[in-house]
N, CA, C and O atoms as a CHARMM CRD file, in Angstrom:
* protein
*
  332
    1    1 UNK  N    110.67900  94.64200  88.99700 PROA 1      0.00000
    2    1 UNK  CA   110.22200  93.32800  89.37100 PROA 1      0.00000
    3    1 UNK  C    109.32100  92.81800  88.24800 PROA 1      0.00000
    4    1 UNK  O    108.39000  93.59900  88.04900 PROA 1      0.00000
    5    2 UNK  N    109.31500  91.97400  87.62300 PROA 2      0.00000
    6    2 UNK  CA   108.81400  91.28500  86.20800 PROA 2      0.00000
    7    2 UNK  C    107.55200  90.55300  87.30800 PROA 2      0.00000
    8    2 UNK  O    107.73500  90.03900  88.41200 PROA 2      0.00000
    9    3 UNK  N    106.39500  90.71600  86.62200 PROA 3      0.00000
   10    3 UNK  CA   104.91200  90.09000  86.74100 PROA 3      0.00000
   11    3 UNK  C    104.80900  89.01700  87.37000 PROA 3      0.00000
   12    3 UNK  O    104.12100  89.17600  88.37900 PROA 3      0.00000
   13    4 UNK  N    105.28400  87.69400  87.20100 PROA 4      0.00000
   14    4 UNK  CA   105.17300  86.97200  88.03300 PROA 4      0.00000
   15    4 UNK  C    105.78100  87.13600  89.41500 PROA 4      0.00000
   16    4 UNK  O    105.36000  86.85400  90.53700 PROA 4      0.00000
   17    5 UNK  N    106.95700  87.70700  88.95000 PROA 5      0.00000
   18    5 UNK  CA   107.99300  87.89300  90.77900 PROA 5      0.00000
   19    5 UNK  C    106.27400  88.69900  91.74100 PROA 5      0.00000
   20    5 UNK  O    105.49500  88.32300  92.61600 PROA 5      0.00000
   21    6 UNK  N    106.46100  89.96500  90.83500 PROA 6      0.00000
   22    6 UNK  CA   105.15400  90.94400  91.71400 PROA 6      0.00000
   23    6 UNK  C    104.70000  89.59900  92.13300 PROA 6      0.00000
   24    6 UNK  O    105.26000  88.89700  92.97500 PROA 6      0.00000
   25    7 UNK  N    103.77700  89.34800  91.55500 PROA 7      0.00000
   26    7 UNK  CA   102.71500  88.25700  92.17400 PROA 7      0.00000
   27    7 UNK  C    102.61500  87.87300  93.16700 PROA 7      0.00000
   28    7 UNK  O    101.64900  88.04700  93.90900 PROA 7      0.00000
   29    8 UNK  N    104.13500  86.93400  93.52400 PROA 8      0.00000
   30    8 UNK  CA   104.70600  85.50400  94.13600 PROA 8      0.00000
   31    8 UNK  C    104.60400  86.50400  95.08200 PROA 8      0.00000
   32    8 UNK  O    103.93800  86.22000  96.07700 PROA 8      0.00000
   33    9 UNK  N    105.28900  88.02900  94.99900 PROA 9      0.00000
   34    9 UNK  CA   105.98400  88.54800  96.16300 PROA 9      0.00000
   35    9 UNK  C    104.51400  89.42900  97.04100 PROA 9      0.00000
   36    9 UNK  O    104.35800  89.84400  98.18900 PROA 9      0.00000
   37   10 UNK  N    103.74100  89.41300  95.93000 PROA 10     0.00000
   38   10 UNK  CA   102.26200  90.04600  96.74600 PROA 10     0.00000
   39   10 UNK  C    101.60700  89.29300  97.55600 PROA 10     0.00000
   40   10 UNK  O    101.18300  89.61000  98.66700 PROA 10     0.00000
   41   11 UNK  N    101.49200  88.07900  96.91000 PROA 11     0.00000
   42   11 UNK  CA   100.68200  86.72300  97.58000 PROA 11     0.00000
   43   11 UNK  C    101.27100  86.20500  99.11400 PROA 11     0.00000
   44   11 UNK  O    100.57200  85.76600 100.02700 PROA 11     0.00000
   45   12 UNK  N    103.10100  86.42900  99.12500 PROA 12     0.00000
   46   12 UNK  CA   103.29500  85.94500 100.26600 PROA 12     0.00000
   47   12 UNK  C    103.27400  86.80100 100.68400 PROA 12     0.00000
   48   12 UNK  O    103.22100  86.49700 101.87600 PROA 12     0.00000
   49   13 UNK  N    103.27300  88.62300 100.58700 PROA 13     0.00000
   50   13 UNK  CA   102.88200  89.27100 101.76600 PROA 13     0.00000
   51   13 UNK  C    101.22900  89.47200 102.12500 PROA 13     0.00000
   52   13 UNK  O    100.82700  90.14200 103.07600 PROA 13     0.00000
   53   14 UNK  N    100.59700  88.94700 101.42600 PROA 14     0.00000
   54   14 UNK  CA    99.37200  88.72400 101.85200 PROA 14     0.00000
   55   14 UNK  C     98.99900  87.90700 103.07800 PROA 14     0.00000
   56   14 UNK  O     98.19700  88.00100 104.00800 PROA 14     0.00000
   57   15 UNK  N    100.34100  86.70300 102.48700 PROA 15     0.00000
   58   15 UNK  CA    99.23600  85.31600 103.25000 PROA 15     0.00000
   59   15 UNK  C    100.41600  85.87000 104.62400 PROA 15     0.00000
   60   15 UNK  O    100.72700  84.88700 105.29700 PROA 15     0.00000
   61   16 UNK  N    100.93000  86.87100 105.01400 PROA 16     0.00000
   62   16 UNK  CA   101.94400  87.46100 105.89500 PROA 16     0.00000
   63   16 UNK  C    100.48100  87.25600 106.98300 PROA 16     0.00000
   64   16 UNK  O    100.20100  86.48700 107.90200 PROA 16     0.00000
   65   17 UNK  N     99.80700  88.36800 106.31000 PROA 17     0.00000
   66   17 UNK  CA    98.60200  88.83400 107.11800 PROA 17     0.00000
   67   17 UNK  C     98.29900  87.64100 108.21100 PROA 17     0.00000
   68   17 UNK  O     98.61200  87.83700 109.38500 PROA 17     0.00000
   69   18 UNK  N     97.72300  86.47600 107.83600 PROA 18     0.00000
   70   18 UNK  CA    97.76800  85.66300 108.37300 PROA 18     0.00000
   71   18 UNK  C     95.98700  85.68500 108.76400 PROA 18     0.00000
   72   18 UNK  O     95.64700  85.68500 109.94700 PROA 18     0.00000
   73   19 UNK  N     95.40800  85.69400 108.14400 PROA 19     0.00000
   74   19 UNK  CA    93.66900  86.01400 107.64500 PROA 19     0.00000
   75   19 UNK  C     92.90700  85.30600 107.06300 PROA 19     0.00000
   76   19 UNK  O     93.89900  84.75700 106.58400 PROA 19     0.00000
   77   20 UNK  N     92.06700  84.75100 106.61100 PROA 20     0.00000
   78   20 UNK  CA    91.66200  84.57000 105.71700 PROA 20     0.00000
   79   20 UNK  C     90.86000  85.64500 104.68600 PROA 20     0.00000
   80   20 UNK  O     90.50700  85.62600 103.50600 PROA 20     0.00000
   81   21 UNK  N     90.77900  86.56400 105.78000 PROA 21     0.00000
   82   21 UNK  CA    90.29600  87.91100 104.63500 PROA 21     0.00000
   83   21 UNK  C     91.27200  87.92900 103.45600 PROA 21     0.00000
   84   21 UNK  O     91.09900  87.95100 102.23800 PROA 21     0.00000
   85   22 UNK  N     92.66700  87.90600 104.46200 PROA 22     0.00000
   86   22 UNK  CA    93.76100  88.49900 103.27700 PROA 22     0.00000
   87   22 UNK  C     93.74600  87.57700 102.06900 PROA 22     0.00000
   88   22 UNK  O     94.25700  87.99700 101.03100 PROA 22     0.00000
   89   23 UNK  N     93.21900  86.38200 102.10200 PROA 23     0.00000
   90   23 UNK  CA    92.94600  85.39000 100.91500 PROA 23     0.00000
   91   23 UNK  C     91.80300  86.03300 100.17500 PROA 23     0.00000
   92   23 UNK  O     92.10400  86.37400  99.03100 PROA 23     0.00000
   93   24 UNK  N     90.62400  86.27100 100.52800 PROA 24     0.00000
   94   24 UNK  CA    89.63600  87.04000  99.95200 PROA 24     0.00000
   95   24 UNK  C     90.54400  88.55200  98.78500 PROA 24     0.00000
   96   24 UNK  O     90.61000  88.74400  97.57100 PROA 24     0.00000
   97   25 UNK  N     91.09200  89.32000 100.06000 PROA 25     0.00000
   98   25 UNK  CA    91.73000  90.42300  99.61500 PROA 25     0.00000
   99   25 UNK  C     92.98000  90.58400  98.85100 PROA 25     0.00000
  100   25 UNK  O     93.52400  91.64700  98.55200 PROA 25     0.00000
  101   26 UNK  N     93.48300  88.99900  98.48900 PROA 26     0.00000
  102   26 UNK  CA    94.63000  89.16700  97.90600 PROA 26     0.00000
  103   26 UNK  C     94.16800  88.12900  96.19500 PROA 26     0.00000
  104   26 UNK  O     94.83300  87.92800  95.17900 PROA 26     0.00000
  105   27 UNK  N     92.95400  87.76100  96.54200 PROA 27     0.00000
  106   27 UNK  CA    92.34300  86.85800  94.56500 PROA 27     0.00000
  107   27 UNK  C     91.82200  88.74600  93.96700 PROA 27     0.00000
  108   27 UNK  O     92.04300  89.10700  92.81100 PROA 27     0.00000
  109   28 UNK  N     91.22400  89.57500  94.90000 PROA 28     0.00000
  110   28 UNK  CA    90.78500  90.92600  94.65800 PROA 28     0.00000
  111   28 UNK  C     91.65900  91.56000  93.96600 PROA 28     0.00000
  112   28 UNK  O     91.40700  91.55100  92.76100 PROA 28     0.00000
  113   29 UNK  N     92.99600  92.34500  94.39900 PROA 29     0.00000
  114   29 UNK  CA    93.84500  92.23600  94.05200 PROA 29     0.00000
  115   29 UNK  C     94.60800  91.64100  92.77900 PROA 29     0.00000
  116   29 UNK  O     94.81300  92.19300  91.69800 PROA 29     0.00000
  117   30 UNK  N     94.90900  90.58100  93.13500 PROA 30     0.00000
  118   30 UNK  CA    95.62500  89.79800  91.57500 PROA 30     0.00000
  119   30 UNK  C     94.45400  90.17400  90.35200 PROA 30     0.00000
  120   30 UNK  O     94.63100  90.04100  89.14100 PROA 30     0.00000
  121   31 UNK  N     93.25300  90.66500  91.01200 PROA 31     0.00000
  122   31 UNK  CA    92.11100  90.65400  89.43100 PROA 31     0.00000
  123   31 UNK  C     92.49400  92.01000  89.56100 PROA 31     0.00000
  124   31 UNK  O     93.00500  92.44000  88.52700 PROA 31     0.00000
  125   32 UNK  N     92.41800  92.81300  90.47100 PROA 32     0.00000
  126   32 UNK  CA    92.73300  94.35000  89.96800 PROA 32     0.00000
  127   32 UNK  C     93.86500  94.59600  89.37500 PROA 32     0.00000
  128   32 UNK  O     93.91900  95.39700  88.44100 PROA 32     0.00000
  129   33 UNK  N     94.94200  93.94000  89.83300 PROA 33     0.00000
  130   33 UNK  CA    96.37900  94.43000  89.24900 PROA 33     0.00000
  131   33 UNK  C     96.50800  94.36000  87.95700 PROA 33     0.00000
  132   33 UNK  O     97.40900  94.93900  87.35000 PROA 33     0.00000
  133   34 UNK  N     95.52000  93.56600  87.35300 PROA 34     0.00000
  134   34 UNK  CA    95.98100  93.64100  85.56000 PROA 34     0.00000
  135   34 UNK  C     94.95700  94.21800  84.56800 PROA 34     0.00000
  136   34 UNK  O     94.64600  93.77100  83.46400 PROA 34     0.00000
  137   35 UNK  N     94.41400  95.52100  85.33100 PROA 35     0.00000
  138   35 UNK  CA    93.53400  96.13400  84.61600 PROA 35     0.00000
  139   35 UNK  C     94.15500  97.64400  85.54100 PROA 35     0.00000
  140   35 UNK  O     94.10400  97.94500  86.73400 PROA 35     0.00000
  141   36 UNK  N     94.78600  98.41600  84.19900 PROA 36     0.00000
  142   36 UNK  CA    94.96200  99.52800  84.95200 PROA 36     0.00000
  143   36 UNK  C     94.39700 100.35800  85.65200 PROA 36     0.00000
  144   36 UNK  O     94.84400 100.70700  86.74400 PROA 36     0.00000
  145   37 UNK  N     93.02800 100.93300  84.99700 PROA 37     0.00000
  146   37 UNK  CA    91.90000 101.57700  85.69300 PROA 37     0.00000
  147   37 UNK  C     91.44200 100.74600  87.17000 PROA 37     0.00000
  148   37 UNK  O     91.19200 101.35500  88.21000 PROA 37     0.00000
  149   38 UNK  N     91.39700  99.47200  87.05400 PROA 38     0.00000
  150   38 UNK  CA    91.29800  98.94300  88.14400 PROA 38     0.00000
  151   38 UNK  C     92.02100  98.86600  89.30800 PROA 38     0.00000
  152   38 UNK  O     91.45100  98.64700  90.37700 PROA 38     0.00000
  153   39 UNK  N     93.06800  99.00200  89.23900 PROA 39     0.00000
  154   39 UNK  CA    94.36900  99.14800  90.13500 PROA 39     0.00000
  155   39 UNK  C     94.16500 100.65100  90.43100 PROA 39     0.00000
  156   39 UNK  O     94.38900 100.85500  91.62400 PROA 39     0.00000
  157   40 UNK  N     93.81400 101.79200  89.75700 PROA 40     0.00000
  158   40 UNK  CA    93.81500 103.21000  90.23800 PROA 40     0.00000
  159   40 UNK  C     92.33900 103.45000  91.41900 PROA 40     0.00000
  160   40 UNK  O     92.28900 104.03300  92.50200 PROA 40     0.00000
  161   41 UNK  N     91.33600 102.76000  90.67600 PROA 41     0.00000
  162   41 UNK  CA    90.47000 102.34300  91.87300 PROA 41     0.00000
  163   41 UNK  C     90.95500 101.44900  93.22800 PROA 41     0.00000
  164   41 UNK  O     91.27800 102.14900  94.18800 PROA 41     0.00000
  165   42 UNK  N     91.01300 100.47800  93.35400 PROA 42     0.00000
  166   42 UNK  CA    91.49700  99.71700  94.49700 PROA 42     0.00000
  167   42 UNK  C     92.36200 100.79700  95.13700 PROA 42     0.00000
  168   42 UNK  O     92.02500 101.41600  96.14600 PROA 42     0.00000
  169   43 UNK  N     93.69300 101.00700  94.36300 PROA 43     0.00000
  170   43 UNK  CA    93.80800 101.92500  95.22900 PROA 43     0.00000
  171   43 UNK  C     93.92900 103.15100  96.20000 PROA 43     0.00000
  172   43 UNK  O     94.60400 103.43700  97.18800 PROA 43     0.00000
  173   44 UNK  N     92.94300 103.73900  95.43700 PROA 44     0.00000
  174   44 UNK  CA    91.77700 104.52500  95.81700 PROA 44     0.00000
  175   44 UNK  C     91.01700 104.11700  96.83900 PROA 44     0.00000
  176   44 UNK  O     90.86300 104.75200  97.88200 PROA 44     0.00000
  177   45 UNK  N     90.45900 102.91400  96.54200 PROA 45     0.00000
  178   45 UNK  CA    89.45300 102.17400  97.84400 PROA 45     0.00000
  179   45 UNK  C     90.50300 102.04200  99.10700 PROA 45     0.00000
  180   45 UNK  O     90.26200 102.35500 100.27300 PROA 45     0.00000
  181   46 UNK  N     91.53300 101.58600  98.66500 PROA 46     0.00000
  182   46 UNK  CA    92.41500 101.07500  99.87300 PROA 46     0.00000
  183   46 UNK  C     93.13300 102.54200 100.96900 PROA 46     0.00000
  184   46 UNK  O     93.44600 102.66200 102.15300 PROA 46     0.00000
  185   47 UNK  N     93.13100 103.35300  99.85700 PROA 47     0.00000
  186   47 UNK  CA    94.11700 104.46000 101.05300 PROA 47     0.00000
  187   47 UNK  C     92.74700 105.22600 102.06900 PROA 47     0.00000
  188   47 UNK  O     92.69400 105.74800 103.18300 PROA 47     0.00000
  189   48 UNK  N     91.80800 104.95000 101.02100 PROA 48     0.00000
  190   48 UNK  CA    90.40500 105.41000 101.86000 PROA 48     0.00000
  191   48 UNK  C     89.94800 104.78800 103.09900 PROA 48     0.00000
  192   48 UNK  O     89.75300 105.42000 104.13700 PROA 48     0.00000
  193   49 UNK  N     89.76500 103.39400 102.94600 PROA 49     0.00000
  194   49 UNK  CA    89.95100 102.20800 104.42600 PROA 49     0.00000
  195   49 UNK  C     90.98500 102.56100 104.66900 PROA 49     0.00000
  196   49 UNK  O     90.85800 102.84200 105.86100 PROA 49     0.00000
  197   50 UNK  N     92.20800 102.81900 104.35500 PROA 50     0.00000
  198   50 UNK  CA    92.97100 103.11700 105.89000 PROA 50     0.00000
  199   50 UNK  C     93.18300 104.48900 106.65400 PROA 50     0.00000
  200   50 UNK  O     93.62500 104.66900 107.78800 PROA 50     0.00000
  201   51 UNK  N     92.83500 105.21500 105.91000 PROA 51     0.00000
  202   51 UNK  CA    92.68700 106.52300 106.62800 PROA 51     0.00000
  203   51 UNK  C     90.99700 106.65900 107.83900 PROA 51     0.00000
  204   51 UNK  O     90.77500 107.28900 108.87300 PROA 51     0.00000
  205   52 UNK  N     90.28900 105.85800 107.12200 PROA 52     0.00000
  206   52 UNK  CA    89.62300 105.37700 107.98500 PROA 52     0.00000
  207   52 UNK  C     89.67100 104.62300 109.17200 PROA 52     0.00000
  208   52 UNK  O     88.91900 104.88100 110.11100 PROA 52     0.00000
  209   53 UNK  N     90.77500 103.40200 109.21400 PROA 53     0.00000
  210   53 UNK  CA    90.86000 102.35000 110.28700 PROA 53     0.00000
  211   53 UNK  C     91.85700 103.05400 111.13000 PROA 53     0.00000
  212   53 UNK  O     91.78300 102.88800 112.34800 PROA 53     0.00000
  213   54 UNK  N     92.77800 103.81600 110.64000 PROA 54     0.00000
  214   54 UNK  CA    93.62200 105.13700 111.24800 PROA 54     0.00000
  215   54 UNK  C     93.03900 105.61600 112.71500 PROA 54     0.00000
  216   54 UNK  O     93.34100 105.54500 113.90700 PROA 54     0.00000
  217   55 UNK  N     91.78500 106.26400 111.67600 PROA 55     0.00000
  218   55 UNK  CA    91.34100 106.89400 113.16400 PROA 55     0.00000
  219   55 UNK  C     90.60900 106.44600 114.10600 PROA 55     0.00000
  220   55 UNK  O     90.27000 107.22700 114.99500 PROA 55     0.00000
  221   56 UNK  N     90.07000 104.69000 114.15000 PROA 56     0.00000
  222   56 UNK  CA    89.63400 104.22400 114.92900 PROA 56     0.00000
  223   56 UNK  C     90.59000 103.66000 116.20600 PROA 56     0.00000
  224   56 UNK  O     91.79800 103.68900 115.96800 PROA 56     0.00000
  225   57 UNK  N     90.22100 103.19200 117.42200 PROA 57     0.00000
  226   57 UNK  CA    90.86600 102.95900 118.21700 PROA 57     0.00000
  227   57 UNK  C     91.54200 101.91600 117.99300 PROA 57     0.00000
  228   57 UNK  O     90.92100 100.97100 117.50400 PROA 57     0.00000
  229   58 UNK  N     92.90400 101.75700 118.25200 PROA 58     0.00000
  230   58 UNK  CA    93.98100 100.48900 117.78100 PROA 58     0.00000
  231   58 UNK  C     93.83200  99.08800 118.79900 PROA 58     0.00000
  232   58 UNK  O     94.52700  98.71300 119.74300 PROA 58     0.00000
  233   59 UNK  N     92.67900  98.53700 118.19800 PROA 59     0.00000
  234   59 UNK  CA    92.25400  97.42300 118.31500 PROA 59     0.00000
  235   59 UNK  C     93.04800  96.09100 117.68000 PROA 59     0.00000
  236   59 UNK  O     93.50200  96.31300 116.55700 PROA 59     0.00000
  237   60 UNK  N     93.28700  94.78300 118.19000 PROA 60     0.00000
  238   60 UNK  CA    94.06100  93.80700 117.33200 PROA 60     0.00000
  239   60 UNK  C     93.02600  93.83200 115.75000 PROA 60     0.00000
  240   60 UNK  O     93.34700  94.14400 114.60300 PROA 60     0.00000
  241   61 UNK  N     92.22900  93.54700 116.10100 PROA 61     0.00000
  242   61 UNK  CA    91.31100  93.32200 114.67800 PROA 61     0.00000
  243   61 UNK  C     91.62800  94.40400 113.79000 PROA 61     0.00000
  244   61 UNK  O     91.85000  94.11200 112.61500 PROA 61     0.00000
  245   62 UNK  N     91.72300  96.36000 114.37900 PROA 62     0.00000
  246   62 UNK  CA    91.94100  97.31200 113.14300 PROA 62     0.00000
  247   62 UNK  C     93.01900  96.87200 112.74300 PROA 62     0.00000
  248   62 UNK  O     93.16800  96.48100 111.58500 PROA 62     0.00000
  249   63 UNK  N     94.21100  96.85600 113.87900 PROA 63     0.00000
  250   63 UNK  CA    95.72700  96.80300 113.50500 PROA 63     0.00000
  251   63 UNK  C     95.80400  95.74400 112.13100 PROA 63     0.00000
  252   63 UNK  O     96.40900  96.16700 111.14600 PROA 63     0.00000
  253   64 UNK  N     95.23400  94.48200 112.08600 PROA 64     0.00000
  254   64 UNK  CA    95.06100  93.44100 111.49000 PROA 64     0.00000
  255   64 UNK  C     94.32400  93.57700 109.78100 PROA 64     0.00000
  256   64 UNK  O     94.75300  93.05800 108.75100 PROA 64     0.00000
  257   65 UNK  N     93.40700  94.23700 109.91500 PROA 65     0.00000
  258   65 UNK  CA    92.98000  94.95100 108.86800 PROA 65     0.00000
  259   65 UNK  C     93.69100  96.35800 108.26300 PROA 65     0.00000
  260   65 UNK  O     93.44100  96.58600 107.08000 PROA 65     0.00000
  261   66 UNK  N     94.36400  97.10700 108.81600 PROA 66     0.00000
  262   66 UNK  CA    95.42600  97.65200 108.32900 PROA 66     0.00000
  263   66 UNK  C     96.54000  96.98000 107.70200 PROA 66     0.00000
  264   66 UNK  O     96.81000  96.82300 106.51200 PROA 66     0.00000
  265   67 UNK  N     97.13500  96.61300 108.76800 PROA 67     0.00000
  266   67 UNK  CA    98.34100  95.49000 108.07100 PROA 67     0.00000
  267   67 UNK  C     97.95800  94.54500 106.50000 PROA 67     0.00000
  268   67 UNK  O     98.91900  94.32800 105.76100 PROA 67     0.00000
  269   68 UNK  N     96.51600  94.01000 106.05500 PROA 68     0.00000
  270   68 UNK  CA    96.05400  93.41600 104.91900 PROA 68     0.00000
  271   68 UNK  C     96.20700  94.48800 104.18000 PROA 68     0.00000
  272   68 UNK  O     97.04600  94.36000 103.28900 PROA 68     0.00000
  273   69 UNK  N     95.43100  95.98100 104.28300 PROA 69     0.00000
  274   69 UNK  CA    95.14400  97.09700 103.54700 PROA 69     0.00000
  275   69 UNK  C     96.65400  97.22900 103.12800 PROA 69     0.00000
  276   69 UNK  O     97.04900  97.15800 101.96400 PROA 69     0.00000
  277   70 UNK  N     97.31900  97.39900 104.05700 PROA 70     0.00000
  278   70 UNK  CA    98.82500  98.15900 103.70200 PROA 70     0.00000
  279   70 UNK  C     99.34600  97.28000 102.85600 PROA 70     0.00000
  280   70 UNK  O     99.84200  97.66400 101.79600 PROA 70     0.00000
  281   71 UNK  N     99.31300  96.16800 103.15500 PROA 71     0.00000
  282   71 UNK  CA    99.96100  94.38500 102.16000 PROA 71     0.00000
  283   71 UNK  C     99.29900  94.62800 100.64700 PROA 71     0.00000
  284   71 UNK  O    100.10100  94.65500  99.71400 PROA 71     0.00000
  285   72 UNK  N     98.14900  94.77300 100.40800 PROA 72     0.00000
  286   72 UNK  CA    97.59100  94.72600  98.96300 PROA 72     0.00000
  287   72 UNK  C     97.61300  96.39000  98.56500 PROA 72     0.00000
  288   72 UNK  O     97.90300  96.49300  97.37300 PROA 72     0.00000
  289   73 UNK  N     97.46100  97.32000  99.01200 PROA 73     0.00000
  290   73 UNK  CA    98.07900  98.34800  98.54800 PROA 73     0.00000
  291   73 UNK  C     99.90300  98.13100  98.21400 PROA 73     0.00000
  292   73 UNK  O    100.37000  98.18600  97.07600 PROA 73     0.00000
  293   74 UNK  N    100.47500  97.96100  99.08200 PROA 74     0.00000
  294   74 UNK  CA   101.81300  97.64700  98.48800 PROA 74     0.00000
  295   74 UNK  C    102.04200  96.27800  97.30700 PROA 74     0.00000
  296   74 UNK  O    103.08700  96.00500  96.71700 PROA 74     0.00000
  297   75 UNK  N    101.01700  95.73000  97.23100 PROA 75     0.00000
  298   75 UNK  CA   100.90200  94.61500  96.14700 PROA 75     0.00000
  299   75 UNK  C    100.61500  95.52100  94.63000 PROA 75     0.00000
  300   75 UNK  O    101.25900  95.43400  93.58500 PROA 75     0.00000
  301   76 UNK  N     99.67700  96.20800  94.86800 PROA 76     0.00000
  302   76 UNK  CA    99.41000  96.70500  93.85600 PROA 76     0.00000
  303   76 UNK  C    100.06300  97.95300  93.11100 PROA 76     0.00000
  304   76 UNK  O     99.92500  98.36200  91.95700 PROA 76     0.00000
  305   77 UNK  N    100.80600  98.40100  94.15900 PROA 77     0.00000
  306   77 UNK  CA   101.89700  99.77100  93.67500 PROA 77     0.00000
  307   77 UNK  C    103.19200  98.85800  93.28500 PROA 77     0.00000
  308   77 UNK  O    103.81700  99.28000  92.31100 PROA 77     0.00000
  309   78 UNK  N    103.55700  97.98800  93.73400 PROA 78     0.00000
  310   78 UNK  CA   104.38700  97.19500  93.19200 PROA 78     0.00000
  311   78 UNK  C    103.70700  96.45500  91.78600 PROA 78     0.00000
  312   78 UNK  O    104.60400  95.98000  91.08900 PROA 78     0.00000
  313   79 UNK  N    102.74900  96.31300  91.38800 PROA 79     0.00000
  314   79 UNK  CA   102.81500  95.86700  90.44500 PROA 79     0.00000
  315   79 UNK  C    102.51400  96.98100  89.36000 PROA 79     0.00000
  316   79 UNK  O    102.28500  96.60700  88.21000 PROA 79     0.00000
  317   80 UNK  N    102.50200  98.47800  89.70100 PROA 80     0.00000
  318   80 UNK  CA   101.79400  98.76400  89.06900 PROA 80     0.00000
  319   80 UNK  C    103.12400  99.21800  87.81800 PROA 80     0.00000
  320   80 UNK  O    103.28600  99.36500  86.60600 PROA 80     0.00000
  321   81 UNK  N    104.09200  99.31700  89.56000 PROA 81     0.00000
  322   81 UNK  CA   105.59900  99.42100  88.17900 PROA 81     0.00000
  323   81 UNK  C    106.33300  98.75400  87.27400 PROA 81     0.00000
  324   81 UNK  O    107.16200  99.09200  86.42900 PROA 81     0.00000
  325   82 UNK  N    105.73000  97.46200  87.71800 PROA 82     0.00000
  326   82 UNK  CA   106.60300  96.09600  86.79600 PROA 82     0.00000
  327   82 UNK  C    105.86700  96.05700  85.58400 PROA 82     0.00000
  328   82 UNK  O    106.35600  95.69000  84.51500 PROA 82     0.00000
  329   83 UNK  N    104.29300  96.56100  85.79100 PROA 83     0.00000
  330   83 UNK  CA   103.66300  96.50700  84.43600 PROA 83     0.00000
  331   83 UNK  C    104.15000  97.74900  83.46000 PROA 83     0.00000
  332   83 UNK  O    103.71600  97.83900  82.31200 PROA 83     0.00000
């Protein structure tokens, strides 16, 4: 997937979320994805929040914050191959 596709295709599974976090969590993102070290952090940060929200009780709000986590983690492993 060539850099811009990633993008287009991260952004609309972001705005999937249907959040406004995921707007917060998806400008985060587009700045991490083009710094490699940065992308190995995030997602680092990200599998950490969800192994965390995992084990809390499945609330609409965790489910909801998972679903963002899982969206920009898959944003960013997708981009990490096009780069």
């Amino acid at each position: 997937m060539a850099g811009n596709e990633a993008l287009r295709f991260g952004a609309v599974v972001l705005a999937c979320a249907g959040n406004a976090t995921a707007n917060v969590l998806q400008r985060k993102a587009s700045l991490d994805s083009h710094h490699p070290l940065a992308r190995r952090v995030k997602l680092a940060d990200l599998a950490d929040n969800l192994r965390n929200n995992r084990r809390l009780e499945s609330t609409s709000g965790v489910r909801a914050r998972i679903s963002r986590y899982e969206a920009a983690q898959h944003f960013l492993e997708v981009w990490s191959r096009a780069v």
